[in-house]
C-alpha distance (Angstrom), angle and dihedral (degrees) to the residues before:
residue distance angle dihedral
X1 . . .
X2 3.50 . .
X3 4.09 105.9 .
X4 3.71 112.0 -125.9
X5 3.48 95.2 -146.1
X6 4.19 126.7 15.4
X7 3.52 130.4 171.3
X8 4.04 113.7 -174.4
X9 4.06 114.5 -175.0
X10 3.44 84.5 -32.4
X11 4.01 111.8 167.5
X12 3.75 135.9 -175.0
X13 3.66 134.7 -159.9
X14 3.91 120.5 -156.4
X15 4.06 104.1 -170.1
X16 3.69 101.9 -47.0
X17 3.98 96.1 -24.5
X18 3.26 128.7 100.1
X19 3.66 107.0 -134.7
X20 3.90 96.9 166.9
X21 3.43 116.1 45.9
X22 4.15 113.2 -168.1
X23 3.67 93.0 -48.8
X24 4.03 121.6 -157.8
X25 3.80 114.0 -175.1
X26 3.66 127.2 152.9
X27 3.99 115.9 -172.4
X28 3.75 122.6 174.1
X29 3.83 135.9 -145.3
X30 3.74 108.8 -94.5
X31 4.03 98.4 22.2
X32 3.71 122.3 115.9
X33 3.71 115.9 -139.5
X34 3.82 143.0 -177.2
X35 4.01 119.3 -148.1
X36 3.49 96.8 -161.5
X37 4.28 121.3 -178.3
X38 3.73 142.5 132.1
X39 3.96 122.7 -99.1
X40 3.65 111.9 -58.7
X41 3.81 97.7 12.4
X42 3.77 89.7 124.8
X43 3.79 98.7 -94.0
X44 4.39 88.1 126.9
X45 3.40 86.9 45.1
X46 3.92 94.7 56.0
X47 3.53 90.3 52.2
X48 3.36 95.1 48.2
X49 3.60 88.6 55.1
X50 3.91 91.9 59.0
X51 3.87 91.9 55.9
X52 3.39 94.6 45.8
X53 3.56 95.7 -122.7
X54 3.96 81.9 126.2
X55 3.43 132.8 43.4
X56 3.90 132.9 -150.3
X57 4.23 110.2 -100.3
X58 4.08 104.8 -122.6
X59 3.66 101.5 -133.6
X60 3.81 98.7 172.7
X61 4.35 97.9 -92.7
X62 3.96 122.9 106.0
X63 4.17 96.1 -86.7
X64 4.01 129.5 169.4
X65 3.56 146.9 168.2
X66 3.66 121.6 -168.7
X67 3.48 137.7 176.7
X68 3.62 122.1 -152.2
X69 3.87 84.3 -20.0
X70 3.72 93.6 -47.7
X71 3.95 128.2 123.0
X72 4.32 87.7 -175.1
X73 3.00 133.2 29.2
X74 3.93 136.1 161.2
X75 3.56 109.5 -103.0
X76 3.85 101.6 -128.9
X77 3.73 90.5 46.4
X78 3.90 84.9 55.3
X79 3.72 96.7 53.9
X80 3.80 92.8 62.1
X81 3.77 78.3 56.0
X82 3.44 109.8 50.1
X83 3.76 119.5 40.6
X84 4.16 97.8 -143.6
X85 3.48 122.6 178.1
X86 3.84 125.7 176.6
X87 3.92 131.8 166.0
X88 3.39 86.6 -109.8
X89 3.90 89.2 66.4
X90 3.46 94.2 47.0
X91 3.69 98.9 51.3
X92 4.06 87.1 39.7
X93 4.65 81.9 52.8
X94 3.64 84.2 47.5
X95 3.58 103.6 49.0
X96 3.63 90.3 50.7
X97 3.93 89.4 -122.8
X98 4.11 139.5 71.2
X99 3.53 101.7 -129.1
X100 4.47 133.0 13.1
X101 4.21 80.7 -109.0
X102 3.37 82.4 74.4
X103 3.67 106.1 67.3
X104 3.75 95.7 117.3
X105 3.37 88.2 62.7
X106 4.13 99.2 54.4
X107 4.41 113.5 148.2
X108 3.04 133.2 166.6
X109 3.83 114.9 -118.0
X110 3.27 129.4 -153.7
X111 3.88 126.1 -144.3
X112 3.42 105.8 -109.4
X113 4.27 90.3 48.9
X114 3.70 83.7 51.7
X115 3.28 85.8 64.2
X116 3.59 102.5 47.2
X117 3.20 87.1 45.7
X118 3.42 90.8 84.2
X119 3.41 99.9 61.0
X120 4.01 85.2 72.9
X121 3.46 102.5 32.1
X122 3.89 96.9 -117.3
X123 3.56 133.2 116.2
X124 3.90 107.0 -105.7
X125 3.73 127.3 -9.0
X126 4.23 109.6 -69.2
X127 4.11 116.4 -164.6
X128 3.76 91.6 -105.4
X129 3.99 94.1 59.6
X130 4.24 103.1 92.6
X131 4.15 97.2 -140.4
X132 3.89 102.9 -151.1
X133 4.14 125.0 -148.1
X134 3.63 78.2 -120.3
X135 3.40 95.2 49.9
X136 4.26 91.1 47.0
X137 4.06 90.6 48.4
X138 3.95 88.0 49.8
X139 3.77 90.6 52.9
X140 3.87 98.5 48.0
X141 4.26 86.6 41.9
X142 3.88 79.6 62.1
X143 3.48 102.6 37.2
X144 4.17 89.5 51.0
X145 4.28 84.6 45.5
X146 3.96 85.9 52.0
X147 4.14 90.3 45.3
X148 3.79 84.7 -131.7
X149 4.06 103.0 110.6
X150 3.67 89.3 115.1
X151 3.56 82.7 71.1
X152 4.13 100.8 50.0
X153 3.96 93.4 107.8
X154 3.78 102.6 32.1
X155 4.07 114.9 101.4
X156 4.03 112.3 -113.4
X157 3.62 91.4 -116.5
X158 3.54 94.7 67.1
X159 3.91 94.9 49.1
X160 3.91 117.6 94.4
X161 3.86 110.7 -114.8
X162 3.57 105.1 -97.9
X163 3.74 90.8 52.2
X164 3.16 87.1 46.8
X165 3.65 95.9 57.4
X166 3.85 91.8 45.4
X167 4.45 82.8 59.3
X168 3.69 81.8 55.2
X169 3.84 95.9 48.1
X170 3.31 94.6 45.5
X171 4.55 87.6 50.4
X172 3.69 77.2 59.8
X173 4.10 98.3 63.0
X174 3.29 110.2 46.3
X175 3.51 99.0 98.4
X176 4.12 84.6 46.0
X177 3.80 86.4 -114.7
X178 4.38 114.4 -144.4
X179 4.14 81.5 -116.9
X180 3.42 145.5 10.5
X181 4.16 116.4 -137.8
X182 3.37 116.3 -171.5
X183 3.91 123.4 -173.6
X184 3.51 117.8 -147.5
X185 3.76 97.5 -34.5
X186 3.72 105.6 -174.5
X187 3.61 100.2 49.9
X188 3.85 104.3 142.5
X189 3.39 101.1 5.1
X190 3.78 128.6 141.2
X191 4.09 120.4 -131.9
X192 3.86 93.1 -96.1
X193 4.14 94.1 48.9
X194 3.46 90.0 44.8
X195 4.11 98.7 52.9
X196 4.52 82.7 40.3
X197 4.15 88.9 53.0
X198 3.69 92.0 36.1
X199 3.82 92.6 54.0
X200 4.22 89.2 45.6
X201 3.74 82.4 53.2
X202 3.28 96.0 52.6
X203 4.05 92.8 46.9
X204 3.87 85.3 52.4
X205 4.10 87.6 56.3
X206 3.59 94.4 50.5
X207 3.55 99.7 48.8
X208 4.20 87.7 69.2
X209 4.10 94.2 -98.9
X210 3.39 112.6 146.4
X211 4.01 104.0 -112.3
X212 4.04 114.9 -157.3
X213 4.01 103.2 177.3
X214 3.74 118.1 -167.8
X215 4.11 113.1 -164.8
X216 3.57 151.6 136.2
X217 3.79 91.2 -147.8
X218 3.78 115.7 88.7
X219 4.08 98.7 -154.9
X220 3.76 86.4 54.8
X221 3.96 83.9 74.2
X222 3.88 87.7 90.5
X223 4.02 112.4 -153.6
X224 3.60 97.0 -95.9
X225 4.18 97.6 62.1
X226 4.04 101.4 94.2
X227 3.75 97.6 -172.0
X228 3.77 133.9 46.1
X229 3.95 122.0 -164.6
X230 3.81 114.2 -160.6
X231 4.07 116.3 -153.0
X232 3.35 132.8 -162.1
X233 3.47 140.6 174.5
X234 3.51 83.3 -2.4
X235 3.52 96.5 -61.5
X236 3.59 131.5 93.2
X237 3.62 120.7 -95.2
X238 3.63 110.1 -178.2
X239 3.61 131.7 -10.8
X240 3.36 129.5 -170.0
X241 4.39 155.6 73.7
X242 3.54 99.9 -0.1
X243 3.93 87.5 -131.1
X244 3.64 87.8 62.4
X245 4.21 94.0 38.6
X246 3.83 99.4 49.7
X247 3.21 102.6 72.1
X248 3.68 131.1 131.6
X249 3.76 95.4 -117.4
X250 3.51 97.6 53.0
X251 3.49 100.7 44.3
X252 3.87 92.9 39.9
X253 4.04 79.5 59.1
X254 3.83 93.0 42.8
X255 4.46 95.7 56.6
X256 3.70 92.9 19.6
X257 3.67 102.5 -126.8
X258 3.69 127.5 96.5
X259 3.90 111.5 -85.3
X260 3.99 131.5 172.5
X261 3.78 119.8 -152.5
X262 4.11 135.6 -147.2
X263 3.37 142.9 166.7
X264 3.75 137.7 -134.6
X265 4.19 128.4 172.5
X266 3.84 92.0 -10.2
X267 4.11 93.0 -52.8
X268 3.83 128.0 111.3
X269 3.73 137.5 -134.5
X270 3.61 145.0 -165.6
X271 4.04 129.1 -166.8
């Protein structure tokens, strides 16, 4: 079977660091996996690579990167592929613009065109996007799967962040994407927003999307992710069940400071 995702002695220079170092990583449609590292083990730069906003270094040795069996692939065709969501999209939805060149350009957008958005790859619906019935009943299916309907006609800025990041998620699946990745989802999020995205994350799982979760946090590893894969130093440093991963020598290893692990109700945590 065709991997959807494979790295091979794939490496990745940021400036004059090596943020990648000869990565191998094999993940397959259907599994549901936890990238799990400390700041600046290369988890950015992994995401990075799958948007193609960075590129593998050549440095002479046999190296790949394929997605869904693909070395190239245009980058708007790839979106309806891959479900990515990163803070930096969220804050970008929120603002109302992709970048802080845009300021002229500053709208408020509601939820529900955040999610249509993402059936053109913009941020926010512009006049020369033609917004389908099809496209409308997609984006309310996903807004009821997300439990955030109540929110369809209220701009993003007046959302709290975590259901702010659930808009974003649900931007991500309207073209039922072969995976969801999320990058450090709970970033700033209080207790309740964190159990509401957690649960919508779990949803997502269950419904068969592939679910790639990048994170420093432990309890973000929702029950229904089987394996974990621990980087460092932009390499990988163990990879496997996460009953056999989360232990409290490996991850005492991993952040370099003494940590114990349990688990409770299918979630893990570290003190």
């Amino acid at each position: 079977m065709t991997p959807l995702i494979e790295y091979r002695d794939v490496s990745v220079y940021r400036g004059d660091h090596l943020a990648l170092d000869r990565l191998n990583l094999t993940i397959h449609a259907g599994e549901h996996v936890a990238i799990l590292g400390p700041n600046g083990s290369g988890k950015s730069t992994l995401i990075k690579t799958l948007t193609r906003e960075l590129y593998p270094a050549s440095l002479g040795g046999p190296s790949r990167l394929r997605i869904m069996g693909r070395d190239a692939w245009d980058v708007t065709t790839l979106r309806t592929m891959l479900g990515i969501v990163t803070n930096d999209l969220v804050d970008a939805c929120v603002r109302g613009r992709s970048s802080d060149l845009d300021a002229a350009t500053v709208r408020r957008v509601t939820a529900r065109d955040t999610v249509l958005s993402g059936f053109f790859s913009s941020v926010g619906i512009w006049s020369h996007h033609e917004v389908t019935q099809t496209m409308r009943r997609k984006a309310d299916e996903i807004l009821d799967r997300l439990e955030i309907r109540h929110l369809a006609s209220r701009p993003l800025d007046e959302v709290s962040s975590g259901e702010a990041q659930r808009v974003v998620i649900g931007r991500a699946l309207v073209h039922d994407p072969q995976a969801l990745v999320l990058d450090e989802p709970t970033n700033s999020l209080d207790l309740g927003a964190v159990h509401e995205l957690r649960e919508a994350i779990r949803a997502v799982a269950r419904s068969g999307t592939t679910l790639v979760m990048v994170t420093h946090h432990l309890p973000d590893i929702v029950p229904e992710i089987a394996r974990v894969i621990l980087i460092d130093k932009g390499r990988i440093a163990a990879d496997g069940p996460k009953t056999q991963v989360l232990d409290s020598g490996r991850l005492s290893a991993l952040f370099a400071v003494p940590v114990e692990v349990a688990e409770r109700d299918g979630y893990y945590h570290a003190w």
